[in-house]
C-alpha positions as CSV (number, residue, x, y, z in Angstrom):
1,X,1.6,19.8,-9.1
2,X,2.5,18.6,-5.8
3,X,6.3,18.0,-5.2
4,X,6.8,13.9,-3.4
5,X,7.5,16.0,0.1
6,X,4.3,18.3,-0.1
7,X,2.3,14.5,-0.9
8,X,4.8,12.4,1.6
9,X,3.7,14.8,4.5
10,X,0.3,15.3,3.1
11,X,0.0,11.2,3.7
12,X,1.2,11.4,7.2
13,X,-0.9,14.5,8.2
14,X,-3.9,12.2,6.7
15,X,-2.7,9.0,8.5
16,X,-3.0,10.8,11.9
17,X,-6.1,12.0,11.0
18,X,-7.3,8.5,11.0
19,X,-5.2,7.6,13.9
20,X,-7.0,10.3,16.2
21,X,-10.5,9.6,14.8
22,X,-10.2,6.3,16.2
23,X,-9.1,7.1,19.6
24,X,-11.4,5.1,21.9
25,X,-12.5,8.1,24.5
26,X,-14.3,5.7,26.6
27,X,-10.9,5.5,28.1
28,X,-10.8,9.2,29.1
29,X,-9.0,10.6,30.7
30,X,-6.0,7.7,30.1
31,X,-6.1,8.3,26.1
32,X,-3.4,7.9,24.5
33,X,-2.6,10.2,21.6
34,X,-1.1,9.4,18.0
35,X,2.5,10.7,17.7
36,X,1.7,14.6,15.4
37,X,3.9,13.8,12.6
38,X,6.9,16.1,12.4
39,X,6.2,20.1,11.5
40,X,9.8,20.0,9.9
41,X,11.5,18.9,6.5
């Protein structure tokens, strides 16, 4: 089972995936990264 903050975080770690995937690096080296959702409870 996963508890609703193992599947809350698991959501935000898979919406920055997303969000970095569709970085447009033609822009290099003025990218602007997704915000790393936060490491802490």
């Amino acid at each position: 089972m996963i508890s609703d903050e193992d599947k809350a975080s698991l959501i935000a770690w898979m919406s920055y995936i997303k969000a970095v995937q569709a970085v447009d690096m033609s822009k290099a080296p003025d990218i602007i990264w997704p915000q790393i959702p936060s490491l802490t409870a």
